[in-house]
C-alpha positions in Angstrom: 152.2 82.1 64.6 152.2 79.0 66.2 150.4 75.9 66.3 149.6 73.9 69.9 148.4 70.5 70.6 148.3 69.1 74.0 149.0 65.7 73.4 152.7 64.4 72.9 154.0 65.0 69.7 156.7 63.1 68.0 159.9 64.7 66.3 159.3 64.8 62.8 162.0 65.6 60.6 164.0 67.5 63.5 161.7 70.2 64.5 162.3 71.9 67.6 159.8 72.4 70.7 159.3 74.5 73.2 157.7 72.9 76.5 155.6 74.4 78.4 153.8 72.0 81.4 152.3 69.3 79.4 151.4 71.4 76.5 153.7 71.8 73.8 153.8 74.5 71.0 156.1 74.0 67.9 158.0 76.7 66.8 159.3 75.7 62.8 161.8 77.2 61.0 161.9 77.7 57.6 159.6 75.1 56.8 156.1 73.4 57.9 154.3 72.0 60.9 152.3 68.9 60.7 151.2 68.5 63.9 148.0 66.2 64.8 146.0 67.0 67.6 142.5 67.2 69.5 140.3 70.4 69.1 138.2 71.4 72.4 135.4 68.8 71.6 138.2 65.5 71.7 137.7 65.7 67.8 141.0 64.2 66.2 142.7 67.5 64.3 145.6 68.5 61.9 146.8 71.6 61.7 149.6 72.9 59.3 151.1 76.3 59.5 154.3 77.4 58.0 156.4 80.0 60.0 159.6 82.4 58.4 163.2 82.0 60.0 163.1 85.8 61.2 161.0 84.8 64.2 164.3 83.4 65.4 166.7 86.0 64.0 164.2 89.4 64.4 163.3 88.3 68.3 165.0 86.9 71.2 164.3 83.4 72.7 163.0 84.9 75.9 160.8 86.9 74.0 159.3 83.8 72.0 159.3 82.1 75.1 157.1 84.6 76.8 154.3 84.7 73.9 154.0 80.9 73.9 153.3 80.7 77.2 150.9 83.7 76.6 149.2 82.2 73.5 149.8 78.2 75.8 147.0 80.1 78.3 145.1 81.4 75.6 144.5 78.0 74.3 142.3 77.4 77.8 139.5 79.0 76.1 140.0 79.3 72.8 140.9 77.2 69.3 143.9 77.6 68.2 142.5 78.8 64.5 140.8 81.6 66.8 143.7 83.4 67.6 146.4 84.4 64.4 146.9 87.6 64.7 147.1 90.6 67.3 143.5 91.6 66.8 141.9 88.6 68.1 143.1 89.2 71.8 142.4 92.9 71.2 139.3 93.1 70.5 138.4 90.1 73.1 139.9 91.8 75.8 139.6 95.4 75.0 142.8 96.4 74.5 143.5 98.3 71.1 145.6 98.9 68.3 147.7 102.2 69.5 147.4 103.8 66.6 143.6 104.2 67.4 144.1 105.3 70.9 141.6 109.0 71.6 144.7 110.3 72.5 143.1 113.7 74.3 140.9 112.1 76.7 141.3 113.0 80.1 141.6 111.0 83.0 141.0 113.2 86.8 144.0 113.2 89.0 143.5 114.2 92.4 144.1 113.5 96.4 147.7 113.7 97.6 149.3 114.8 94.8 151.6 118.0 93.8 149.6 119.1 90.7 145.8 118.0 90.7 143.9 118.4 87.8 143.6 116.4 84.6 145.9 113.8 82.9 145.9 113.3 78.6 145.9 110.3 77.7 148.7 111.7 75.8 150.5 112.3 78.7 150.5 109.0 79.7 151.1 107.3 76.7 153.0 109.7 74.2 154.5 106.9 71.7 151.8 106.7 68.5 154.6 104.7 66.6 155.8 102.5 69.3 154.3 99.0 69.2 152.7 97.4 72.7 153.1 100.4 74.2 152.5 100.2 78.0 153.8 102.5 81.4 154.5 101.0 84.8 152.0 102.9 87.0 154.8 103.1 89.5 156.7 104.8 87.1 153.8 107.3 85.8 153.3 108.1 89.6 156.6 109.5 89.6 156.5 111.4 86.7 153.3 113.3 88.4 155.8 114.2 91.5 154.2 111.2 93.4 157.0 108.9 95.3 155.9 108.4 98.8 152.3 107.4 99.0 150.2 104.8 101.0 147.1 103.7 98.0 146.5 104.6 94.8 142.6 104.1 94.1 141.5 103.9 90.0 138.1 104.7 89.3 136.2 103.6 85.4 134.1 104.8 83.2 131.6 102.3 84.1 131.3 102.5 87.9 134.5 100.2 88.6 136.6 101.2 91.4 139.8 99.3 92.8 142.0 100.3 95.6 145.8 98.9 96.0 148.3 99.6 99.0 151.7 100.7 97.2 153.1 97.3 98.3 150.9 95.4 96.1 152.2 97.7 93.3 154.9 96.0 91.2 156.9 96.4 87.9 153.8 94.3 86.4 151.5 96.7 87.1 150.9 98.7 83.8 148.6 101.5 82.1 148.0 100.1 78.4 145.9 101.2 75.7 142.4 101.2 75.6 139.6 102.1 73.4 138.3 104.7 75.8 141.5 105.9 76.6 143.4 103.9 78.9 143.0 100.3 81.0 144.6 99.2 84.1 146.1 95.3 84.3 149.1 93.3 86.3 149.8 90.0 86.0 149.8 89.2 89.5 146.5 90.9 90.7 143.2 89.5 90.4 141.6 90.2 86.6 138.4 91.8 88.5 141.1 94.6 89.5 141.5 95.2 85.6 140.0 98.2 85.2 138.8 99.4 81.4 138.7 103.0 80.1 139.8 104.9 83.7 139.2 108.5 84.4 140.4 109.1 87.7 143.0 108.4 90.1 142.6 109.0 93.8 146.6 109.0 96.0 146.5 108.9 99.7 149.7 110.1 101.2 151.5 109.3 104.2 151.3 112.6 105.3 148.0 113.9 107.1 148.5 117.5 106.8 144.6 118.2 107.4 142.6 117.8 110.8 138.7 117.9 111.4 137.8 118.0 114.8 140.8 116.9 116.0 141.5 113.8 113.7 144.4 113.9 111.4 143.9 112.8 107.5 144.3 114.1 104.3 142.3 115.5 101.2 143.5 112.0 99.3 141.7 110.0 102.3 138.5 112.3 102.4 138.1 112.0 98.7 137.3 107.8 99.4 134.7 109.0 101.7 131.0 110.8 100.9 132.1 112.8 97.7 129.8 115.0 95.7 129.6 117.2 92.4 128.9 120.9 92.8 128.5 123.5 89.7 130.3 126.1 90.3 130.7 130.3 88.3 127.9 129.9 86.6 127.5 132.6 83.9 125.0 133.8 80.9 126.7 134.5 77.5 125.1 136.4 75.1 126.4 136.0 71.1 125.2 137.9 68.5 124.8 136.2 65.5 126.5 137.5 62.4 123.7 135.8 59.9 120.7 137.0 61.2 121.2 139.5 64.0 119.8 137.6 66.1 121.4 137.5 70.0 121.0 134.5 71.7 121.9 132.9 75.2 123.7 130.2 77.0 125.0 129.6 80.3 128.4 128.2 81.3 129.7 126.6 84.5 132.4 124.3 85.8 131.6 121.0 87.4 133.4 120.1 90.3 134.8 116.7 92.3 135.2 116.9 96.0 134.8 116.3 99.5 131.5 116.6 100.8 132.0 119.1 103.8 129.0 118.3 106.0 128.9 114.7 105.6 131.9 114.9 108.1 129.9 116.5 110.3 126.4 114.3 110.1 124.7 113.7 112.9 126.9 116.5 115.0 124.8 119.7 115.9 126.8 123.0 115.8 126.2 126.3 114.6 129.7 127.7 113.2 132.3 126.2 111.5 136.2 127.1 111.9 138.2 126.9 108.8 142.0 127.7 109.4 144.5 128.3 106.4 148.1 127.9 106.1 148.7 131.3 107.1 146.9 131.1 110.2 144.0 132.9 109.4 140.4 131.9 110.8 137.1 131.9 108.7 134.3 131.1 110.1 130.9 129.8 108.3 127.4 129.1 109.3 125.8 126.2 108.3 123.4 127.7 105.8 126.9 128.9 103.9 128.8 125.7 103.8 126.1 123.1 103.0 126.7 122.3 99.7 130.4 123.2 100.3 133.1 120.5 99.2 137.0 120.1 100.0 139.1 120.0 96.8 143.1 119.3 95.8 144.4 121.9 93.8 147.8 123.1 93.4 147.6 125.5 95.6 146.8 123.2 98.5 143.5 121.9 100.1 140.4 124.2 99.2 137.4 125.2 100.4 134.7 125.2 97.8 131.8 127.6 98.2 129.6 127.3 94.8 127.6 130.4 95.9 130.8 132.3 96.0 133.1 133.3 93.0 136.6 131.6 93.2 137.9 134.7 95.2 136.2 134.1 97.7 137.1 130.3 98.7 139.8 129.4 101.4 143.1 127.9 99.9 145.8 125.8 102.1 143.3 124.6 104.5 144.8 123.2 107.1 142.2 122.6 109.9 138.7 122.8 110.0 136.3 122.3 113.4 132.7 123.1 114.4 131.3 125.2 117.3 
């Protein structure tokens, strides 16, 4: 859409120009450009390129202004023939077209939060019609129930993990499409904090409404700590197959994220462990019974996790937890 040199240009015919430091992009109305320039190799270029008058009437001058200052950065690393249409910073940068977002991925949503669990991609970006489609994480926070909170910590599907402090969380901090779902950037962090495809988000409170031995925290702080993945209800299903008779077997489990309980004891020697709930009540564990143990959020509260046991039998609303 348009055409950048950045050498001075002279007015040709009474085109106008938009300046941006010593770069200078021309924005033609109803007509053409002929605008000679250098290409990246200091080879002596002309480029012509004819734009339609709706660019002035269909968009705003501050919105014109803010994609020629986009596409003006652009042209640091690429040739202006490189980049003509939506797709070429797309599929450089791995954002995507939003009408091929996998809109029922899920992305995990855990730590301080009201409701824990899993996040659609849906959820977070609903609008399949609406062009450059983006949320303010600030403003997807909130719509979970989360206002008041110290960090939010994103995690990737390839290993990346970033953690900000809510005052380094601003307006330009957005959740955009991405071919795997959803992709973290801001304008005025770092790009290495520019997570691709996320699937999980870690909040720490300001509240620490959990102590272990003594020490205040919370499940959101625990869950930056040793973590680990337990299966948990495991169970054989039998099918019998309406073709040939035959009955045949599985076995099904769920696969859960938490806390690793004794790795906040290593080192310590004891030989019973206190958990106390919301209500008051004590349980008490030897170490044999809580070593692959894990603390999780759920909605109802920080929970005690014991993969040997069915889900009746884990503690709900923990509240303290301390070895004997």
């Amino acid at each position: 859409m348009f055409n950048y040199c950045r050498h001075r240009h002279q007015n040709n015919g009474g085109l106008n120009f938009v300046w941006k430091k010593c770069a200078e992009i021309i924005c033609l109305v109803g007509g053409w450009s002929c605008c000679p320039g250098f290409n990246r190799s200091g080879v002596p270029c002309r480029v012509e390129q004819g734009l339609p008058i709706r660019l002035v009437s269909h968009y705003s001058l501050e919105t014109l202004k803010h994609d020629v200052v986009t596409m003006n950065e652009c042209a640091e690393c690429h040739e202006g023939e490189d980049f003509h249409d939506c797709s070429t910073c797309h599929d450089e940068h791995g954002a995507i077209e939003f009408a091929d977002l996998p809109f029922f991925n899920q992305i995990t949503f855990t730590g301080d939060v009201p409701q824990p669990g899993f996040v659609k991609v849906n959820q977070v970006l609903p609008y399949r019609d609406h062009p450059n489609t983006h949320l303010n994480l600030l403003d997807f926070l909130e719509g979970q129930g989360v206002t008041e909170f110290e960090s939010v910590t994103l995690l990737s599907n390839d290993g990346g993990i970033i953690t900000i402090e809510k005052e380094n969380i601003t307006e330009q901090s957005m959740l955009l499409p991405f071919s795997d779902g959803i992709r973290f950037a801001a304008e005025d962090l770092h790009v290495s904090t520019w997570l691709k495809g996320l699937t999980g988000m870690v909040v720490v409170g300001k509240d620490q409404n959990l102590t272990i031995n003594g020490e205040d925290t919370s499940i959101g702080r625990l869950m930056l700590g040793p973590t680990r993945k337990v299966i948990v209800e495991q169970a054989k299903v039998m099918f019998v197959s309406p073709d040939d008779g035959e009955i045949r077997e599985a076995e099904t489990a769920f696969l859960l994220w938490g806390a690793a309980l004794t790795d906040l004891f290593a080192g310590e020697e004891y030989s019973l462990l206190t958990v106390t709930d919301e209500n008051g009540e004590t349980h008490k564990f030897t170490f044999e019974e809580i070593k692959f143990a894990v603390l999780i959020s759920t909605p109802a509260g920080t929970t005690l996790v014991l993969p040997e046991r069915a889900r009746s039998g884990w503690i709900t609303g923990v509240v303290k937890v301390r070895t004997e």
